[in-house]
N, C-alpha and C positions, 0 to 999 in steps of 0.2 A: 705442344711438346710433351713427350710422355719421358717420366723419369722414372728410375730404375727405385724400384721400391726397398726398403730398409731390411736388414736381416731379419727373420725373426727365429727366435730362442726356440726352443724347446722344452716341456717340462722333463725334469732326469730324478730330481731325490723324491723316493717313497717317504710317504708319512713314519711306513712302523721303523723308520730309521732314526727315525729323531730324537728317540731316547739313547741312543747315542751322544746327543747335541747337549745333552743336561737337560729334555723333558720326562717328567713324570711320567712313569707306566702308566697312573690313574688318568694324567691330565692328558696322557695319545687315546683314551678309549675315549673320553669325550669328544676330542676334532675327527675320531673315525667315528660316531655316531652320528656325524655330522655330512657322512657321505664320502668324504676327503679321503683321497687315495694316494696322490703325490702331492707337491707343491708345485705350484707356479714360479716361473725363473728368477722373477723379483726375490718371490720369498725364499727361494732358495738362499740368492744372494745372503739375503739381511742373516739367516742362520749361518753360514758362512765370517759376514759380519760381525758376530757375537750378540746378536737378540738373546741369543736364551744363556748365554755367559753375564747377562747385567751388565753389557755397554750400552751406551746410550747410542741411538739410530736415528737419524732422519732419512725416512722413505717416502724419495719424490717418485709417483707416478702413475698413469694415469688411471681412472674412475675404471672401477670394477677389475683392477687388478691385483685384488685380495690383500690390501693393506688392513682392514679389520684383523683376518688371521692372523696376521704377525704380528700386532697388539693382543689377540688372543692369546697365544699359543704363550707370550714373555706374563701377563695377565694368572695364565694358568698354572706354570710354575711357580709364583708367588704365591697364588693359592694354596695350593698343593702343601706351600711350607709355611703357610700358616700366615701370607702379606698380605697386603690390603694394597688396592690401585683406585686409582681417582681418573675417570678418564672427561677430559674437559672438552665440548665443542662451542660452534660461535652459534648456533641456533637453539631455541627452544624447542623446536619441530624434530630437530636432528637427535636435541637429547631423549624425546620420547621415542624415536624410534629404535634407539641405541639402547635404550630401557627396556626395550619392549623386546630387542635378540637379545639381553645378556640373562635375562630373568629366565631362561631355559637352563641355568646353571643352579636355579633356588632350589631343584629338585634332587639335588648332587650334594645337598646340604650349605650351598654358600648365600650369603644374604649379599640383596642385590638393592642400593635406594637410588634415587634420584633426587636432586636438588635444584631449581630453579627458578624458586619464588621469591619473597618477600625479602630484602636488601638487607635490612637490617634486622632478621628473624636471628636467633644462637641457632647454633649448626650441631651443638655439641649431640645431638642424637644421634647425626651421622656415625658416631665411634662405634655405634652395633654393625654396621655394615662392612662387608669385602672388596665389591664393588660402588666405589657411586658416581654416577653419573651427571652432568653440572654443565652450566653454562660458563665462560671464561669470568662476565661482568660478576655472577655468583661465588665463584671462586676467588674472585677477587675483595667480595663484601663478607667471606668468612674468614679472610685473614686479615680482616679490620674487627673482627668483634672475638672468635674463640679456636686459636689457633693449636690448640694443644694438639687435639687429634690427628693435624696434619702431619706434624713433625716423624709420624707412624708412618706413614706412607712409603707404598715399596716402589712401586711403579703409576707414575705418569706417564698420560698419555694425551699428548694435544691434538686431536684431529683438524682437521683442513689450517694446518699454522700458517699457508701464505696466506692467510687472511692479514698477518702481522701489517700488509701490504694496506690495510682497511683505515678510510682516517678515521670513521666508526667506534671498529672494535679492536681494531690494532695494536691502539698506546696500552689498553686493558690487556690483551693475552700478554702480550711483550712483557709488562711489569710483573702481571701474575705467575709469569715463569720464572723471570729472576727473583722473585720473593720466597717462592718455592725451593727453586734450587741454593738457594743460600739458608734457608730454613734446615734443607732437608739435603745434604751434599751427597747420600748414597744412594737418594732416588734414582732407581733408573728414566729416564725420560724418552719418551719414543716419540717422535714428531713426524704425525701420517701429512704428507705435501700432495698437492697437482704437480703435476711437471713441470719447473720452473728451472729458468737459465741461470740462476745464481742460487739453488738449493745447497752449494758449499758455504755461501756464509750461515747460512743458518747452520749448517752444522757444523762450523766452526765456536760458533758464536755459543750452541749447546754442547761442544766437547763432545761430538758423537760423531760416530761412521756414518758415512753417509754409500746408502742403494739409489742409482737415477737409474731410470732406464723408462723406453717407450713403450715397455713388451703388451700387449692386452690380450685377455682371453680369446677375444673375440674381432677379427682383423677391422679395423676402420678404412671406411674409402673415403674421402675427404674431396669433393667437388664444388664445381662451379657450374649453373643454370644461367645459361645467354640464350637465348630465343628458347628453340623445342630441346636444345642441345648441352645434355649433363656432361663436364669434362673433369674426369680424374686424373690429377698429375702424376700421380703410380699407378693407374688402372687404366681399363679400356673406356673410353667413352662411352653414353648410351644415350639414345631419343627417350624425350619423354613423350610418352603414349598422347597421353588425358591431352584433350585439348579445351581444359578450363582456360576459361579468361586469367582468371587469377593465379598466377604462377603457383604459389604455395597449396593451392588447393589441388591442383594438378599433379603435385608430387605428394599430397596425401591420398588424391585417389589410387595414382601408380601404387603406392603401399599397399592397403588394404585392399586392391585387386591381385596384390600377392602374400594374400593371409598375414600381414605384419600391422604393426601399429605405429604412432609419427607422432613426434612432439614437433610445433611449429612453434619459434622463438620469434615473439615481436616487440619492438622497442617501447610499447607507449602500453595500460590498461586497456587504454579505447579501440587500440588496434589487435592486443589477444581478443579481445571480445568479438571482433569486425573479422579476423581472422578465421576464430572458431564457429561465426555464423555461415562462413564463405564454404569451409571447407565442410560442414554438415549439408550446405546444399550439393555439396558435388558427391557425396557419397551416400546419400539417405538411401539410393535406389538399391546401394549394394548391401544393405543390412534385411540378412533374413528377416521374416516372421514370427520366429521365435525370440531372436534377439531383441527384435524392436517391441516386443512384449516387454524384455527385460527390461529394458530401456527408460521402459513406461514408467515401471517401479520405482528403476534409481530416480525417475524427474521427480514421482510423487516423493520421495522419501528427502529433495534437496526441497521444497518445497513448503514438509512438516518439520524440518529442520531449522528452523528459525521464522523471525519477521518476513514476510513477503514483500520485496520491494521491486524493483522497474529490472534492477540487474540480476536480481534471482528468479525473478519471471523468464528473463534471456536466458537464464543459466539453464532452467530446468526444458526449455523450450531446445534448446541446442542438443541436452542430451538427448531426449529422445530419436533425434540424427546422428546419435555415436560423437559427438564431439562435446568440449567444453572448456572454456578460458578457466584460467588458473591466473592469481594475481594476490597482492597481498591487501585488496581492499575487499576480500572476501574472507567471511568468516572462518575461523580454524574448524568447524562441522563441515560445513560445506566444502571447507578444502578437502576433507577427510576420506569424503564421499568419493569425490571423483577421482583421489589418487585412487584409492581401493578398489574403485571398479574399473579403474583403468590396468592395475595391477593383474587381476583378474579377465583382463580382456574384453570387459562390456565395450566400455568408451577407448572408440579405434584410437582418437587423434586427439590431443591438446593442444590450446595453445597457451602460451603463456606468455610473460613478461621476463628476462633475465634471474628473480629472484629464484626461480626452481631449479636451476642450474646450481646453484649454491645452497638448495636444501635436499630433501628427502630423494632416495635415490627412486628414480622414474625411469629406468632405462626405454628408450624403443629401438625399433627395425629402421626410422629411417629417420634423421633429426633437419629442418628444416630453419633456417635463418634467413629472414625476410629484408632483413635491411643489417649491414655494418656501423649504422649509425646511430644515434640517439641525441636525444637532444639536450642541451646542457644549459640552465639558465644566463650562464655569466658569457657562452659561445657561442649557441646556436645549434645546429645539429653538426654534430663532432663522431669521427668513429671512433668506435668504441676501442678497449685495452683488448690487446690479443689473448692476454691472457681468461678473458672474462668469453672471449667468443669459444678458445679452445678450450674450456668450460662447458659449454654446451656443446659443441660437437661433439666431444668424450661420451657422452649420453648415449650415441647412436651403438646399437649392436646389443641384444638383450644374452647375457651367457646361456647357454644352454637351451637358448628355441632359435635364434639365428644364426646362420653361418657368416654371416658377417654383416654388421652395421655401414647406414651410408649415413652422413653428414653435410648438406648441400647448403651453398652459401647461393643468395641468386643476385644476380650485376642488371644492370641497366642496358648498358653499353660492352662493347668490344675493351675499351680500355679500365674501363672500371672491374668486367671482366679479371684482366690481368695482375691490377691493383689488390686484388682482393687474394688471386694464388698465392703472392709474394708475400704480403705481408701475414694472414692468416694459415694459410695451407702450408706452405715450404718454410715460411719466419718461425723467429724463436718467440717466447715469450718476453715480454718488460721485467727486467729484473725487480724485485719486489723491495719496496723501500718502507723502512720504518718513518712512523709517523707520531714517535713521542716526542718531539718539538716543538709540537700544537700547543699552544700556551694553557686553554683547555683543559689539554689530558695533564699537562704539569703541575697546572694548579691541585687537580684530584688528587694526583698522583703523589705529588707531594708531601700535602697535606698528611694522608693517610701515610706515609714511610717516614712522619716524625710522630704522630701520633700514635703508631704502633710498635714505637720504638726499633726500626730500621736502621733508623739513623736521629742522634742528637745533637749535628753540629754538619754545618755547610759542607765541609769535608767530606763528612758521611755522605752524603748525599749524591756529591760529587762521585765517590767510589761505589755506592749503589749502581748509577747511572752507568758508570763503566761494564758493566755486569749486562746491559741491556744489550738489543740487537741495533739499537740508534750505534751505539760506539764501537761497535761491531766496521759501522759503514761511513763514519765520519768522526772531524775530531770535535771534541766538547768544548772547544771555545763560545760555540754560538750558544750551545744550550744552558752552559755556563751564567752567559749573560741572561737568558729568560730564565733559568733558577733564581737568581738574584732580582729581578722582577716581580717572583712569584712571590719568595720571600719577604718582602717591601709588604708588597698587598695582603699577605698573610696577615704579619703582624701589625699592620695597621686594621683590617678588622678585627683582630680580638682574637687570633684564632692559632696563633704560637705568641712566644713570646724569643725574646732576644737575653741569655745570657752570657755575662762575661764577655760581648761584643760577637762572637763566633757561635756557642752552644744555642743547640735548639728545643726548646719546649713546648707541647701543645697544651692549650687551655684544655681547662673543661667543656668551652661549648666549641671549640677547636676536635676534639675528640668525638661530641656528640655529631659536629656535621662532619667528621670521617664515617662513624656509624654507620650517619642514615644515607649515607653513599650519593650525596650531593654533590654538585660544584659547587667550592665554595662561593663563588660570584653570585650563584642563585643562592645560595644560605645568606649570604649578604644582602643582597637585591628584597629579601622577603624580608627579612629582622629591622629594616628600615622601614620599609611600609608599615611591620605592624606596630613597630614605635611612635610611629605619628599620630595613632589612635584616632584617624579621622575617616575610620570606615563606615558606608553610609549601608550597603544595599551587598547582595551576596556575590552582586556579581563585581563589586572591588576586591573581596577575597578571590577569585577567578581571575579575575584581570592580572590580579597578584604574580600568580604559580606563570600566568601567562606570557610575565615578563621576564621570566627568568630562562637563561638559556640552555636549562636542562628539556625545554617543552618544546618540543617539533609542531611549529605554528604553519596551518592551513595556507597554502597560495591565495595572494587575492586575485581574482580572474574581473576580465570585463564588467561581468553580471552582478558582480558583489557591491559596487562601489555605490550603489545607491540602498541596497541594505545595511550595510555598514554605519554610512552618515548618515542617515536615516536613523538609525539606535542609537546612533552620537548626539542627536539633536534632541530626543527625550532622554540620553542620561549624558546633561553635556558637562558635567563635573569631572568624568573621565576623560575631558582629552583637555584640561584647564594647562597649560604649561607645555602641549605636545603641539609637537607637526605636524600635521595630517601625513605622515607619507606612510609607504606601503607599510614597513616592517609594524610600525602602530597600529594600520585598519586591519593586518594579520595578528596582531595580538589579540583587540578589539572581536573578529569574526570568529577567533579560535576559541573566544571567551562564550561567545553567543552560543555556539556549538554546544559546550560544557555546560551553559544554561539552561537551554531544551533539553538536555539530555536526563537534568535530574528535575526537569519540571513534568516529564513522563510524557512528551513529546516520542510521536513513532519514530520508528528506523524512518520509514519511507517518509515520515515527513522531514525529515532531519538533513535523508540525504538530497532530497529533490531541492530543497532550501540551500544549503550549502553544494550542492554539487559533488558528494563525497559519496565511499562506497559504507557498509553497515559495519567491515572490516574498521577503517578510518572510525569509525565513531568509539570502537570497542578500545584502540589503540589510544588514543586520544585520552577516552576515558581511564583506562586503565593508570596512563603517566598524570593523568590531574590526580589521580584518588594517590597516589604514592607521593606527589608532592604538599597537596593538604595534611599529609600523614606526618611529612617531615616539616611541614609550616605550624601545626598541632607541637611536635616536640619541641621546637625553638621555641616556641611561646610561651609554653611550660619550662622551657629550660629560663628564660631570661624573664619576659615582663609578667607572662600569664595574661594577655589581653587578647583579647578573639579566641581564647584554647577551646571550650567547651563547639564555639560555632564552628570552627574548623573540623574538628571529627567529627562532629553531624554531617556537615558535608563530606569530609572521608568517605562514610557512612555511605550517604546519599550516592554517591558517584562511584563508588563499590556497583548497586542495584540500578543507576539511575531511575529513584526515585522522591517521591514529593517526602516530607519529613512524617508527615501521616503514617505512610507502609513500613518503616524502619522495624517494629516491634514481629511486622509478618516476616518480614526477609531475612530475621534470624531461623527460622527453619529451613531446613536443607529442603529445595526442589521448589520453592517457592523464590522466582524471581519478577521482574517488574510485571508482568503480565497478571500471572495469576496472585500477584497479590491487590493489586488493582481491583481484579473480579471478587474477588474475597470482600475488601471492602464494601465494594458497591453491594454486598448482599449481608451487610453487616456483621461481617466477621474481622474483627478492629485490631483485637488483640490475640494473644496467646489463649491468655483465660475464654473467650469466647471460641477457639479455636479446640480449646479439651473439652469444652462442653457440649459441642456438638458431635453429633455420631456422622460415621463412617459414611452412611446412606445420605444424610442431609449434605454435609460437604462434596460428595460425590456429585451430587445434582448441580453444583454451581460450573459455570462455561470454564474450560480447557482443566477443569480437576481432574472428573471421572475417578471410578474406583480404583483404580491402582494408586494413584496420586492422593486419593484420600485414606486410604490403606498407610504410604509411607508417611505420611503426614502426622499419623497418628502413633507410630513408632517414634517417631522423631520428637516428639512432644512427651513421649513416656523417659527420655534420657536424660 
């Protein structure tokens, strides 16, 4: 059945009208050097709206519908009169990219920073800046440590906020807005959404107007693949050509046989990767001579890009066939790569895993979704959220080289077929539900809104709470009762206290684990272990950070269970009082991980060991070196017992390496590799590092002159 396809708008307001609307003469020459001739009908709306009057806006709709601009344009009139905007997203990836379009503004004389490191760093340098750009979790751990500069702020701007929907990152924007908005009550606030069925509570819930609408640049066809036969519910049918075996490969030949390129969405890493090998053999034949030259290059350059391991031998092998998975157990270079020369047009097809649909924008010609389903520990394979698949179909249609994008879901069957129209294609999205309820995010959350004086009395707390998007969509009895919960556990670790039976206070080490942007559970979980003073070997402090449930601990798979007991049986002090069951040998495995890693163990041997990708290792490491950092401060804050080894190991799991290379790894450009090779050739320290010339360190493996060049700049500071 063919249905009658939805209106679409047309663009009508010119740009040079807009200072009509209350924008800047100065700030319309900037969005017309930008190409911009009219607006898109969304944006029209939101000016309509009141954007550039300082109402506050929430704009549901869909990807590459020029929600950026209308952040810009409200962005540019505060400029213009001297404000400063904070714009906040849920990715690291998203903030450098978002860094990387506003810094075209530094040349117009506005300063442009980004913020999304260190938890418990002071912020206060931000105050030079116009624009800064931030992760939510970030912006949430500088209104724990120095909040002044914020209360300056003209315009907020939360990009992708149905994430609030996220058990993740959720309860953190949710909170971080209403701290904001009660800090700062004349912020304007713009909240850019996807399309979602209940985008009025959120803008209820923000005191803002709300723009919904479908319109897109660029027309999406939205289908379903049953045998050779594409069927669009608002469009004409069409045969697919290719006759691959492998359905998705088939409709990325289709593509690239018509000059386009094709992101293929698959549920698992192991299947983008099976994916992206299926689909480089169906189309190697169609890639020029020239291009596969090209090709040759990007493979060699993912290649020089880091450690060489089994999955970047595939990776670099795929590209040279125009294709390559995309997943987040691959390194952020090598992610780099293949967006950029897919941007670029090298690499026709991708495949990926769902994370890229929620990061860096990838548009292509044709978006391809392999399975509805995924698989769910506690379910089984479960189909996925609608809203998570109309996510990636939104991808399909790049502005300005296609006439229109297709989005193809592929069935099994006739009825699965039909399953898939109704719910995905014609269905609405799952209304998005807050998830500050999680006991969890309460406890953080908490913690940090008496410690930063929010709130100093259960009351408070309660009327915070009412402020959020949770009471927005339910009433506070139940969370009520887990405030009072949290509250118990609080003050029984040491971490508020109780006055006058109602009034609330935070201690001193209450305060310090709001800082270091802990749960307190894990601030607890660690302050006991290291009060028992019966630490034998480094991998008890490991084991430590491992137990706490701020550390995302490794799956144990079939193949682990005899490596695991197997290093339980030579260090069998560690499981004296435990049960062998899974979540323990996942502490145990996650700890061994974090051992090789700073015993200067390879990637490849790391991952072929554990079964992980080089990404996974980096990840891993990264959250153990931030909790040794805040296992270090407790220490220091209360007994002082272990503090000195704990930042050695910081240290160490910074570089992953042995305690030897520590004095090299303070120079910039010197990481595990090449300090390694340093040593072996008895270069130990600094001092033996200035006393050598340019020429002799240049001769040692992976220096070379360049590197021994900056080596020696760096040593001069």
């Amino acid at each position: 059945m063919r249905l009658e396809p939805k209106n679409i708008e047309n663009p009508k307001m010119e740009i040079k009208n807009l200072t009509k609307h209350g924008l800047p003469s100065k700030a319309l020459r900037l969005i017309e050097q930008k190409g911009i001739e009219e607006l898109y009908p969304p944006q029209q709306k939101a000016i309509e709206k009141g954007v550039l009057k300082d109402e506050n806006l929430v704009l549901s709709i869909p990807t590459a519908s020029g929600k950026t601009l209308v952040a810009e344009m409200a962005m540019l009139k505060q400029l213009h009169q001297g404000g400063t905007t904070l714009y906040i997203v849920p990715l690291r990836a998203l903030a450098s990219e978002k860094y990387q379009e506003f810094k075209e503004y530094e040349k117009h004389g506005f300063r442009v920073g980004i913020s999304t490191g260190d938890y418990d760093r002071s912020a206060e340098y931000l105050t030079d800046y116009d624009i800064v750009v931030t992760t939510s979790e970030k912006a949430d751990s500088m209104l724990r440590t120095d909040t002044s500069w914020l209360n300056n702020i003209d315009v907020i701007v939360s990009d992708e906020i149905h994430l609030v929907n996220s058990s993740d990152r959720g309860p953190t924007l949710e909170v971080t807005l209403a701290k904001l908005r009660e800090m700062n009550p004349n912020a304007q606030i713009l909240a850019l959404s996807a399309t979602i069925s209940n985008a009025d509570e959120i803008a209820d819930w923000l005191d803002a107007n709300l723009v919904k609408s479908d319109w897109r640049p660029v027309e999406l066809r939205q289908g379903v693949l049953y045998s050779q036969k594409i069927e669009f519910p608002y469009h004409d049918s069409k045969k697919l050509k290719s006759k691959a075996k492998d359905k998705a490969s088939a409709l990325v030949k289709d593509t690239i046989k018509e000059d386009g390129q094709a992101l293929v969405f698959a549920n698992s890493r192991r299947n983008s990767k099976a994916a992206a090998r299926k689909a480089g053999k169906a189309i190697k034949n169609q890639i020029s001579k020239e291009l596969k030259q090209e090709l040759k290059e990007v493979s060699e350059e993912i290649l020089d890009a880091g450690e060489t391991t089994e999955e970047i031998e595939a990776l670099a092998s795929f590209v040279k066939n125009g294709t390559a998975h995309h997943h987040a157990g691959l390194l952020n270079n090598h992610r780099e790569i293949i967006e950029q020369n897919f941007k670029e047009g090298k690499i026709k097809a991708i495949a990926a895993t769902p994370t890229l649909a929620w990061g860096v924008n990838l548009p292509a010609r044709r978006v391809v979704i392999r399975s509805y389903k995924r698989y769910d520990p506690n379910y089984g394979m479960k189909p996925v959220p609608v809203l998570d698949i109309k996510q990636m179909l939104g991808r399909a249609g790049r502005p300005g080289l296609d006439p229109y994008g297709e989005s193809i879901l592929i069935a099994k069957n006739r009825r699965e077929r039909q399953a898939i129209v109704d719910r995905y294609i014609i269905g609405e999205t799952e209304p998005i539900q807050s998830k500050l309820s999680q006991e969890p995010a309460l406890r953080t959350h908490i913690l940090s809104t008496v410690a930063t004086n929010f709130a100093s009395s259960e009351s408070d707390i309660i009327d915070f709470l009412e402020k959020t998007f949770y009471s927005e969509q339910n009433v506070l009895s139940e969370i009520k009762r887990k405030t009072n919960n949290v509250l118990d556990f609080l003050e029984s670790e040491g971490f508020i206290v109780r006055e006058n039976s109602s009034d609330l206070k935070s201690t001193k080490l209450g305060n310090k684990v709001s800082e270091l942007y802990i749960d307190p559970k894990s601030a607890s979980k660690i302050l006991k272990r290291i009060s028992r003073g019966d630490i034998k070997e480094e991998i008890d402090l490991l084991h430590m950070i491992c137990e706490t449930p701020d550390m995302d601990l490794l799956y144990m798979k079939k193949s682990d269970y005899e490596l695991v007991q197997s290093y339980l049986e030579n260090h069998s002090w560690l499981k004296e009082g435990k049960e062998l069951e899974d979540w323990f040998l996942s502490e145990i495995k996650t700890s061994m991980l974090l051992k090789d890693w700073i015993s200067e163990k390879t990637n490849k041997q790391i991952t072929q060991k554990f079964g992980v990708n080089q990404g996974d290792i980096r990840r891993h490491a990264s959250t153990a070196e931030w909790l040794l950092h805040a296992s270090a401060e407790l220490s220091k804050a209360t007994t002082n017992l272990y503090h000195q080894k704990l930042r050695e190991l910081q240290n160490r799991m910074k570089y992953g390496v042995k305690k030897q290379l520590l004095p090299l790894t303070k120079i910039k450009g010197i990481g595990r590799i090449r300090a390694r090779k340093l040593y072996k050739k008895d270069y130990k320290s600094l001092s033996d590092l200035k006393t050598a010339s340019k020429k002799e360190l240049s001769k040692v493996e992976s220096i070379g002159p360049k590197t021994a060049q900056k080596i020696k700049q760096e040593l001069k500071r």
